[in-house]
C-alpha positions as CSV (number, residue, x, y, z in Angstrom):
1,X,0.0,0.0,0.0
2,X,1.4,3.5,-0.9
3,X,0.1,5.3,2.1
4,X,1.1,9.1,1.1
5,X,1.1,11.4,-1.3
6,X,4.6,12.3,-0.8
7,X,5.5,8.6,-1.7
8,X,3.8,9.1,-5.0
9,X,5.3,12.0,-5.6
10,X,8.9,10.2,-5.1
11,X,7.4,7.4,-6.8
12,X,7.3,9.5,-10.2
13,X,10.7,11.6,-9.5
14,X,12.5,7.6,-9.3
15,X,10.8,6.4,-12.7
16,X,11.1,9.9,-14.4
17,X,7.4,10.1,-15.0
18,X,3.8,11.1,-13.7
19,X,2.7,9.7,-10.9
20,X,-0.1,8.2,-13.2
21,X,3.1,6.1,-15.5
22,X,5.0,5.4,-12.0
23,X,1.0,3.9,-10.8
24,X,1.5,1.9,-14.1
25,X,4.7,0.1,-13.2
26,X,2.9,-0.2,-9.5
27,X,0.3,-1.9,-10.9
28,X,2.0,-4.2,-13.1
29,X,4.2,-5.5,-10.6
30,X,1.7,-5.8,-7.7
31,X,-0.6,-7.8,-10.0
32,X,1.9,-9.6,-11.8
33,X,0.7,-8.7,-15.5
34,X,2.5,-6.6,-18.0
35,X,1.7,-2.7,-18.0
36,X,-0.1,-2.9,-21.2
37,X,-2.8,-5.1,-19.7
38,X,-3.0,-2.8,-16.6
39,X,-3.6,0.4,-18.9
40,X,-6.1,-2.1,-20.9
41,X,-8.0,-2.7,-18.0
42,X,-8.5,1.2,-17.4
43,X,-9.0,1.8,-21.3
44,X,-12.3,-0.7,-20.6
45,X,-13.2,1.8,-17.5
46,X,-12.9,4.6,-19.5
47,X,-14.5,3.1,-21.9
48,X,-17.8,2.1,-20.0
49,X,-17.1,5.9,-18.2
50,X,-17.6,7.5,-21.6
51,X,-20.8,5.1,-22.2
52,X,-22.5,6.6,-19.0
53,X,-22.0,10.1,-19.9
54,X,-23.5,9.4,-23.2
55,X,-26.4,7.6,-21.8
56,X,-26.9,10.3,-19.3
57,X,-27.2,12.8,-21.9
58,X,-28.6,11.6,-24.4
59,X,-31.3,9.1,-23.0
60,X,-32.0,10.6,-20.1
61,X,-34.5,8.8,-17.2
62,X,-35.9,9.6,-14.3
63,X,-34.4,7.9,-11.5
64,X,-36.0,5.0,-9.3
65,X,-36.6,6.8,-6.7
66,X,-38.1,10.0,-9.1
67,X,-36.5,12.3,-7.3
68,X,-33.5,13.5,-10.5
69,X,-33.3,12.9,-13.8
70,X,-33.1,14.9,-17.2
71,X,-31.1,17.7,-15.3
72,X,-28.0,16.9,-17.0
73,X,-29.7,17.3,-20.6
74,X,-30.6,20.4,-19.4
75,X,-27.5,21.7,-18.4
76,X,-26.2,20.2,-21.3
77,X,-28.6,22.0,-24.1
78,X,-28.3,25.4,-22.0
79,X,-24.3,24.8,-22.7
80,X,-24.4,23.8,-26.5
81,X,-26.9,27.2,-26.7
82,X,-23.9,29.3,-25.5
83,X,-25.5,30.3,-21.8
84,X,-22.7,29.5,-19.9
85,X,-21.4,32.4,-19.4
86,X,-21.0,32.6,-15.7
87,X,-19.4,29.7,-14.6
88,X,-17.5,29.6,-18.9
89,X,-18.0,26.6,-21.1
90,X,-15.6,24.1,-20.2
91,X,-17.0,23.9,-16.3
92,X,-20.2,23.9,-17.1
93,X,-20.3,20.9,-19.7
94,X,-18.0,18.8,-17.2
95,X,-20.5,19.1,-14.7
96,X,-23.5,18.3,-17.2
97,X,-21.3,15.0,-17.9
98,X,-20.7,14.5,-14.2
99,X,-24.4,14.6,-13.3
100,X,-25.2,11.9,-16.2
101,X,-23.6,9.8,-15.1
102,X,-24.5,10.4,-11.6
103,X,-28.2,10.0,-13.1
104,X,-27.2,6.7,-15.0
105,X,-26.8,5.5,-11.5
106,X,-29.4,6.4,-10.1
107,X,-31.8,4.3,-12.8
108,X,-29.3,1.3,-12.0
109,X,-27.5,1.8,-15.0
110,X,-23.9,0.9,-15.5
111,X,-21.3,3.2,-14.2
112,X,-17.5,2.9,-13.2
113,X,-17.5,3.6,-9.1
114,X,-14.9,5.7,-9.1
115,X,-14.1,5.3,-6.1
116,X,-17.7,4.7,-5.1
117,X,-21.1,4.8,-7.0
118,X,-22.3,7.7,-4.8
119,X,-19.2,10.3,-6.3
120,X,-19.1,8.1,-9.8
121,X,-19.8,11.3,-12.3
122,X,-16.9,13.8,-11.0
123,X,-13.9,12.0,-12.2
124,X,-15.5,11.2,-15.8
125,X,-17.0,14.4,-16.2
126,X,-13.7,15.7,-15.7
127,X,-11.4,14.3,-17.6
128,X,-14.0,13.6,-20.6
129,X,-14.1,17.5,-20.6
130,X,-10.2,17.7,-20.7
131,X,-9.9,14.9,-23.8
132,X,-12.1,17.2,-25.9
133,X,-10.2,20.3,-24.5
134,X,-6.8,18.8,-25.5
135,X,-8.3,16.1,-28.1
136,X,-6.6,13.4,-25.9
137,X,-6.3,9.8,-26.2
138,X,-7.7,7.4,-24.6
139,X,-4.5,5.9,-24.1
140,X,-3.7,9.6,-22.5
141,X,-6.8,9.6,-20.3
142,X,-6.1,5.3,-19.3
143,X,-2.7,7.0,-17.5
144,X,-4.7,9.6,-16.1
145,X,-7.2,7.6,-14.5
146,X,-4.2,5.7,-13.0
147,X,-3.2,9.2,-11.4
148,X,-6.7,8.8,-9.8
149,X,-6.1,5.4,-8.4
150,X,-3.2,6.8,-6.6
151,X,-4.8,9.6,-5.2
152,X,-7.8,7.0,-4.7
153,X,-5.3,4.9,-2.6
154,X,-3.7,6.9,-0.4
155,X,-6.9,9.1,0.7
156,X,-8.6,5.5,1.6
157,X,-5.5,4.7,3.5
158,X,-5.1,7.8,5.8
159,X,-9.0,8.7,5.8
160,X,-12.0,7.1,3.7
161,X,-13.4,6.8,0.4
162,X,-16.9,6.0,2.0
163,X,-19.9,8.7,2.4
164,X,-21.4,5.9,5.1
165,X,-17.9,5.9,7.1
166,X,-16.4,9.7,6.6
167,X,-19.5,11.7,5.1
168,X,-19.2,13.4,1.5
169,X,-16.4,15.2,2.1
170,X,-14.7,11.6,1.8
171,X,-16.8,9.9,-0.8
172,X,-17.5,13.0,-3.8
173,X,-14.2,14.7,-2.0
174,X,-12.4,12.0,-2.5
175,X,-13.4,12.0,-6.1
176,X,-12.9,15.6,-6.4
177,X,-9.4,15.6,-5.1
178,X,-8.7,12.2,-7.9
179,X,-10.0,14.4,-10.7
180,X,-8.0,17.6,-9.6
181,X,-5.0,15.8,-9.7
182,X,-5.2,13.7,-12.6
183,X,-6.3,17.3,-14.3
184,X,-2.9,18.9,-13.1
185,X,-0.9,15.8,-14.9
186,X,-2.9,15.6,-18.0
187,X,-2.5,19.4,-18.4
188,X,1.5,19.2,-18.0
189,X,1.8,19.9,-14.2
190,X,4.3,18.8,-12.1
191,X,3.1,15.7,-9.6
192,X,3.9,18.3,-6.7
193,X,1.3,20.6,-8.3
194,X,-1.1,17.0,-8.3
195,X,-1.0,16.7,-5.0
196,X,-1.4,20.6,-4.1
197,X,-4.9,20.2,-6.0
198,X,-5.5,17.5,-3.9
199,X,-5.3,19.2,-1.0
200,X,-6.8,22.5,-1.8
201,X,-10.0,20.2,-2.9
202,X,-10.2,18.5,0.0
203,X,-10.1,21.5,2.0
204,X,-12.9,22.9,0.7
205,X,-15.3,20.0,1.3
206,X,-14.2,19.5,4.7
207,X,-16.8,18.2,6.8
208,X,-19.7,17.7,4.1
209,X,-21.7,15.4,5.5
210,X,-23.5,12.3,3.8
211,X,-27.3,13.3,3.9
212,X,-29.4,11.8,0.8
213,X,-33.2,12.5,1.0
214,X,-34.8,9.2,1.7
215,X,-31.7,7.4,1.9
216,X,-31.5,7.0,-1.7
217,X,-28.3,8.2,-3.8
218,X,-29.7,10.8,-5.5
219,X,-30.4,13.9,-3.5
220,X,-28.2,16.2,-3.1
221,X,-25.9,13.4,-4.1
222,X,-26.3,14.5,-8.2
223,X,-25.6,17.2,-7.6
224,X,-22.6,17.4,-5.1
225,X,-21.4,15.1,-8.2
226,X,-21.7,18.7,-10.1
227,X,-20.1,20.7,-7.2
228,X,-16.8,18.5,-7.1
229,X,-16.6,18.3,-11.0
230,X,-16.5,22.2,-10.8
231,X,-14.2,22.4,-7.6
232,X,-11.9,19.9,-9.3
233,X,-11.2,21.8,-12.4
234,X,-11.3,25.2,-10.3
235,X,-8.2,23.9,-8.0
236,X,-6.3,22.5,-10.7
237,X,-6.1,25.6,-12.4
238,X,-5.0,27.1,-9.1
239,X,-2.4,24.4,-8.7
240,X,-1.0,24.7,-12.7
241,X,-1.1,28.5,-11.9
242,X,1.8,27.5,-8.6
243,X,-0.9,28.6,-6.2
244,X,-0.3,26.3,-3.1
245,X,-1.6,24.4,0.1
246,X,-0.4,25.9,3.1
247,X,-1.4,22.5,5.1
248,X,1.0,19.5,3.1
249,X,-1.7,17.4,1.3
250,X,-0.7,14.5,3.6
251,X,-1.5,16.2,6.5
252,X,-5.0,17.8,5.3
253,X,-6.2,14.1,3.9
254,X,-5.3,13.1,7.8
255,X,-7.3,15.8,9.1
256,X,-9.9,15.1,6.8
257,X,-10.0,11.1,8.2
């Protein structure tokens, strides 16, 4: 278990990489396959990721419980009609894609929990909006997504992934922090500026509490799904820009757990 983010960070300083193509080599030698079939396996995610989004969008339901659904085809069309002028273009549609897919869920359609079913938009909304941004492969997003997993790993070693354990802040902060971080790579960053998104994220959902309305994962959960897609592309601009964490990441996932 890689238990910090400082260990990740020295991780991809030792293989002269992103932490995402150091989590590669991880991977591959934990599981003992080759890396190839590792970033396979996350191609396949991504893959059923991109499949929710879609589905979200463009077949939208209500959800089983009827409380959401259709809100991210609406967010979407205001987009594609040029409205988004507050919050810009590029936030606004990855939160429409983060809210499909946090819809798809909600009808018990399939999704990728990432790294649970109750935060499973944030990270695909994300970096779907990035690979249109950057016209990225999906080889290029696969790596990514491994950024994530680190991220994933060490936040459900030193707190918690779970909204039932740690509250939202863990579950769609969690995601938040993974999407922030994977952002900073795919855009260039350094992984020291990775893991200052991180923490900036997760400072600002500290002690969100896990609350759905009738205990079912759909309100406010959809829309927290929007919040952290937002709040994840907000802090890694911050980070590219060198805007920093006073409080070491490590330290602020600790308080956080």
């Amino acid at each position: 278990m890689i238990g910090s983010v400082e260990k990740l960070i020295q991780l991809a300083h030792e293989n002269n990489s992103t932490i995402g193509q150091a989590m590669i080599k991880y991977e591959a030698s934990l599981k003992q396959i080759s890396e190839a079939e590792v970033l396979e396996q996350m191609k396949h995610n991504w893959h059923v990721m991109k499949e929710s989004i879609a589905t979200g969008i463009h077949e939208p339901k209500r959800s089983k419980g009827g409380l959401i659904g259709g809100e991210a085809k609406t967010l979407y069309d205001y987009c594609a009609a040029g409205h988004a002028m507050l919050s810009g273009q590029n936030v606004m549609e990855a939160v429409s894609y983060a809210m499909a897919v946090a819809e798809v869920n909600a009808t018990m359609g399939r999704i990728v929990a990432c790294p649970t079913a109750g935060s499973c938009g944030i990270v695909p909304g994300v970096l779907k909006k990035i690979q249109e941004i950057d016209n990225l492969s999906d080889e290029q997003i696969a790596v990514a997504l491994m950024t994530c997993a680190g991220f994933g790993m060490v936040i459900a070693h030193r707190a918690s992934v779970s909204g039932a354990v740690g509250g939202c802040q863990a579950e769609c902060g969690a995601a938040s922090a993974m999407a922030a971080a994977a952002a900073v790579e795919l855009r260039g960053g350094t992984p020291e500026q990775a893991g200052e998104a991180c923490a900036m994220v997760i400072k600002n959902v500290m002690g969100l509490v896990c609350d759905p309305v009738a205990g079912l994962v759909e309100v406010p959960c959809a829309k927290r799904n929007a919040l952290g897609a937002s709040l994840a592309m907000v802090m890694a601009d911050m980070a590219l820009a060198d805007v920093k964490s006073v409080i070491p990441v490590d330290e602020v996932i600790t308080a956080m757990g």
